[in-house]
FIRO-529614 format. One line per field, with one value per residue (C-alpha): residue number from 1; residue in one letter; chain; z, y, x. Coordinates in pm, whole numbers, plus 50000, padded with zeros to 5 digits. Layout:
BEGIN
n: [NUM ...]
res: [A ...]
chain: [A ...]
c3: [Z ...]
c2: [Y ...]
c1: [X ...]
END
This chain:
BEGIN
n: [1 2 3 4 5 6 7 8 9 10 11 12 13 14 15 16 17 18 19 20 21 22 23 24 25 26 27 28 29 30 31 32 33 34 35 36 37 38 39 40 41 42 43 44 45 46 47 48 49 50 51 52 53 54 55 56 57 58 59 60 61 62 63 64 65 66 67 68 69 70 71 72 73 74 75 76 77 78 79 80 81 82 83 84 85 86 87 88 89 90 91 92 93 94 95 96 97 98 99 100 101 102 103 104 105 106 107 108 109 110 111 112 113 114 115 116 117 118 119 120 121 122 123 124 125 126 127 128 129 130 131 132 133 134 135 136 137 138 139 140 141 142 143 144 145 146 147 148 149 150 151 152 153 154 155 156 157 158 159 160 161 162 163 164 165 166 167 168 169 170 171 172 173 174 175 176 177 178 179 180 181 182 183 184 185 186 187 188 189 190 191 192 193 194 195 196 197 198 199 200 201 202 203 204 205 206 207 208 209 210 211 212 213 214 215 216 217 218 219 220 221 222 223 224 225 226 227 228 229 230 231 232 233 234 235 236 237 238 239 240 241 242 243 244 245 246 247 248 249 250 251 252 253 254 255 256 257 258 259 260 261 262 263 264 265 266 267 268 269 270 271 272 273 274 275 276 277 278 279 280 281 282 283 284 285 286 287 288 289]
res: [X X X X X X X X X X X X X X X X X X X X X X X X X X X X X X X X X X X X X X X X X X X X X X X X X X X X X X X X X X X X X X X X X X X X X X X X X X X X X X X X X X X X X X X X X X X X X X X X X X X X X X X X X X X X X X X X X X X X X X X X X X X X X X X X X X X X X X X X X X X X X X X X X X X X X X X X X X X X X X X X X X X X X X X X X X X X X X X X X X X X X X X X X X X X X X X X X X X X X X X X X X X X X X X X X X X X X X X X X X X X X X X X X X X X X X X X X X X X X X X X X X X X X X X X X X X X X X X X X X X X X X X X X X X X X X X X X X X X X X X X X X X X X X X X X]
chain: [A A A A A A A A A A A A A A A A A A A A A A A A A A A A A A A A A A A A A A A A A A A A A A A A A A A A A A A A A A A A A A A A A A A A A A A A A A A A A A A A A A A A A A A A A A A A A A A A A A A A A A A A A A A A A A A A A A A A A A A A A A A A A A A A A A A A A A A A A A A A A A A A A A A A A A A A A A A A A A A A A A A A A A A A A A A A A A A A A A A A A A A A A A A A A A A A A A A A A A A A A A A A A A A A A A A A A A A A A A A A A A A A A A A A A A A A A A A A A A A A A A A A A A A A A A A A A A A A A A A A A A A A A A A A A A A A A A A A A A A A A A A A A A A A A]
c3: [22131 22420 22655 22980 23159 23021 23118 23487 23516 23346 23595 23848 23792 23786 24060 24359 24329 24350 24610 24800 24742 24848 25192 25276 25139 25011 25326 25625 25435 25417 25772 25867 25674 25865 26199 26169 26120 26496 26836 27104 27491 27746 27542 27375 27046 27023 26671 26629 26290 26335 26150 26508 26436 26082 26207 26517 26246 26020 26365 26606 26459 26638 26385 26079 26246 26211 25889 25747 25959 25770 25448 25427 25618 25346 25057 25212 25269 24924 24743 24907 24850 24497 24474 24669 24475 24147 24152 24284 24040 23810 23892 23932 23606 23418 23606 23810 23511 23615 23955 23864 23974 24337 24354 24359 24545 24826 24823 25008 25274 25499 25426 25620 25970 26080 26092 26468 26491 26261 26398 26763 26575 26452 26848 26908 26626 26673 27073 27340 27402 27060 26813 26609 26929 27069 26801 26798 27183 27068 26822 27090 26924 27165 27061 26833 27118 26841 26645 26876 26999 26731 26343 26244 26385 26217 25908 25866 25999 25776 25483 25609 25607 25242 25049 24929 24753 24582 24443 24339 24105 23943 23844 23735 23514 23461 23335 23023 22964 22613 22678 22322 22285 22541 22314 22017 22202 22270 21941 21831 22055 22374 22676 23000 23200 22882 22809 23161 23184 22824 22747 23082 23264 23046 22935 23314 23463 23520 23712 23891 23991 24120 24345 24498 24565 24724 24953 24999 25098 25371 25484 25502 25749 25950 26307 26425 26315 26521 26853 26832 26739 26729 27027 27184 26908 26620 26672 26312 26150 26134 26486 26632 26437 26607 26954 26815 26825 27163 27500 27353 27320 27021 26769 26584 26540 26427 26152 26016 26048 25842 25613 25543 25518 25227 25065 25001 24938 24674 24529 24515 24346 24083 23984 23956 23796 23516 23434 23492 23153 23323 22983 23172 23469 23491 23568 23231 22922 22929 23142 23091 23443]
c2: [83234 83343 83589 83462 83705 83789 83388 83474 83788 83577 83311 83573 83745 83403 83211 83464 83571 83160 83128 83367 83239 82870 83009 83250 83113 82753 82607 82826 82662 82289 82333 82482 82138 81930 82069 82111 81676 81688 81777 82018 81898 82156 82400 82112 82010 81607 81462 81181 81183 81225 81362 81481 81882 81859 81613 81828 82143 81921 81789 82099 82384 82675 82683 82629 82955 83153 83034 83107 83452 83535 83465 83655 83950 83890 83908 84243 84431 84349 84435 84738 84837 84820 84967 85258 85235 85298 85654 85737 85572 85698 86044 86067 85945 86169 86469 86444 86646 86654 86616 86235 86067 86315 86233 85814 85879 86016 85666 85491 85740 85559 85278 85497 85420 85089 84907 84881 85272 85329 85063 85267 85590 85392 85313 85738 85772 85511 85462 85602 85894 85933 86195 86075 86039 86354 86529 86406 86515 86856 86846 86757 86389 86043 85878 85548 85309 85046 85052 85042 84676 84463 84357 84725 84817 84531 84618 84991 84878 84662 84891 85162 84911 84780 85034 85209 84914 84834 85213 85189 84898 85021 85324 85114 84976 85272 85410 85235 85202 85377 85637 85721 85398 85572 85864 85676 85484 85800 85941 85586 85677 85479 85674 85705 85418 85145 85308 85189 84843 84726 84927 85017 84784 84493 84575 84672 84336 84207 84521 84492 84126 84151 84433 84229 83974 84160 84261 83954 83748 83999 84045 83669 83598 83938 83918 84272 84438 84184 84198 84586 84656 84295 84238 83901 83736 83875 83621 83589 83286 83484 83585 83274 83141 83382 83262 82882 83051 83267 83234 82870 82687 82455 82597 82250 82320 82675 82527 82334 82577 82829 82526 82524 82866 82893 82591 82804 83168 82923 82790 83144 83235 82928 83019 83426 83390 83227 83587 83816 83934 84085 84306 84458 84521 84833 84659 84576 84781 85181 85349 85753 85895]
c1: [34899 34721 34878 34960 34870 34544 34455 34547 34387 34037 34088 34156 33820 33567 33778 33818 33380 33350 33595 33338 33017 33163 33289 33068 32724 32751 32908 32731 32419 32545 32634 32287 32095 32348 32286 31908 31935 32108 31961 31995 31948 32039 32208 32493 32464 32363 32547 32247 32098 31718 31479 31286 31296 31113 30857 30813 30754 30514 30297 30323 30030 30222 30539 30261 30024 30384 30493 30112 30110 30476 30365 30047 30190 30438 30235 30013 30345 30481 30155 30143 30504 30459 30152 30295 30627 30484 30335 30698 30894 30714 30695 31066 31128 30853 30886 31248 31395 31781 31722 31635 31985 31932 31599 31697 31998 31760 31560 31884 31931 31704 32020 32231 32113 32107 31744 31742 31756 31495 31272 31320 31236 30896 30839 30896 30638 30361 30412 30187 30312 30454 30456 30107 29919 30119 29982 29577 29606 29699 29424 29151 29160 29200 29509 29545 29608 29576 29881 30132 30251 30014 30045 29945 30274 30448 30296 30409 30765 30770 30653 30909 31174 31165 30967 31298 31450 31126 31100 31437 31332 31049 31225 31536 31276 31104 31438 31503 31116 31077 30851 30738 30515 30277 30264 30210 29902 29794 29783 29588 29347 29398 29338 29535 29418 29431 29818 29883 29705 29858 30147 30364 30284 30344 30660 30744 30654 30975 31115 30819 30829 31198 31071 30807 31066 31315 31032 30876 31206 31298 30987 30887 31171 31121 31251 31323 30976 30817 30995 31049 30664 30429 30246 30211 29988 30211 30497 30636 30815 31152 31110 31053 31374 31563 31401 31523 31921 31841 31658 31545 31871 31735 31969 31923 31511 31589 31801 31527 31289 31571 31643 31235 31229 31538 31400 31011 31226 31389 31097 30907 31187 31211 30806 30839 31129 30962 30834 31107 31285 31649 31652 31317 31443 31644 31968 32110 32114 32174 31949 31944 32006]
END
């Protein structure tokens, strides 16, 4: 007979994590599709059910420039995350000796501060009279007018932002990647770059994939970056949601446009998850730290 307690303590454990995800996810997001089918006149909430705020983001082209603006800055920040991500990863993990678990600790102290604050110190760095251009001046150079204010900006917040959590992936990955394949390839014969192309990369796909995503889902509904560093003609898709819920008023527009948004994260999601493998990914099986 089954103990009693034991039952309790199961039901415990799978009912209280449900309990959670109803209240604080599942609802907020039935409420947000419910309220993006209303209207908003003068700052009050009209309960008429129209489908006005996703014709007006199928007919007006200024939400579809965003949304296509997002998505490709989306894609170029995420391709270059990884890119950068892997020579880190991997270096940790080949060369980080016993220093590896200090060395990945160090990835999440940009975490520490708040994203606001390091945005600002971006604006000390990049800004006029910041610390790159202080520094051509010094040198005799003219300073990079350029960045500052405009999708350059954007970019490298952007970059700055995320680039931790998609290191930390790849060398999750990286981590339980079985290292003596590449030396067996070797011996066969198989030089450095065709080890990479069909042996570690292949079987670190997966790890890689979910590290794209968790930059491309962030960065794809970016708000912050934007306002702190865009310039007038880099008005993102997350930031003009945010505009929807502020100075705008038409909170019931900038819950379509976040029900829109959730419903393409969603999809992305359905299609790359088609090639992730979790038992690739660094975050099950016994990883030696």
């Amino acid at each position: 007979m089954a103990d009693p307690d034991n039952r309790w303590n199961r039901r415990l454990f799978l009912h209280v994590p449900a309990i959670f995800l109803v209240l604080f996810f599942v609802l907020p997001l039935i409420a947000l599709v419910i309220l993006s089918f209303w209207q908003t006149e003068n700052y009050k909430i009209v309960r008429e059910w129209s489908a006005t705020n996703y014709v007006t983001l199928a007919t007006e082209p200024a939400y579809f420039v965003f949304f296509v603006r997002s998505l490709f800055l989306a894609i170029g920040v995420s391709i270059f995350s990884v890119a950068v991500s892997w020579p880190i990863a991997f270096f940790i993990v080949r060369h980080g000796g016993r220093y590896k678990l200090i060395l990945s600790l160090l990835l999440a102290v940009p975490f520490l501060s708040g994203e606001v604050l390091r945005l600002i110190s971006l604006q000390g760095m990049l800004g006029p009279t910041g610390l790159v251009n202080g520094v051509l001046l010094k040198i005799g150079s003219a300073p990079l007018r350029f960045i500052m204010y405009s999708n350059w900006a954007t970019f490298i917040a952007l970059v700055y932002l995320y680039l931790p959590m998609v290191v930390t992936t790849v060398y999750l990955s990286l981590l339980n990647f079985d290292f003596r394949l590449t030396s067996a390839a070797s011996s066969c014969g198989a030089n450095r770059f065709q080890v990479f192309c069909e042996i570690v990369w292949p079987l670190n796909l997966s790890g890689t994939i979910v590290g794209f995503l968790l930059c491309f889902i962030p960065t794809l509904s970016a708000s912050l970056a934007p306002r702190f560093l865009g310039g007038p003609s880099g008005v993102l898709y997350g930031m003009s949601i945010a505009q929807q819920f502020g100075e705008s008023g038409t909170w019931a527009l900038g819950a379509a446009m976040g029900v829109v948004l959730f419903l393409f994260s969603m999809a992305v999601l359905g299609v790359f998850s088609l090639g992730i493998d979790l038992r690739r990914t660094g975050f099950t099986g016994m990883g030696r730290l």
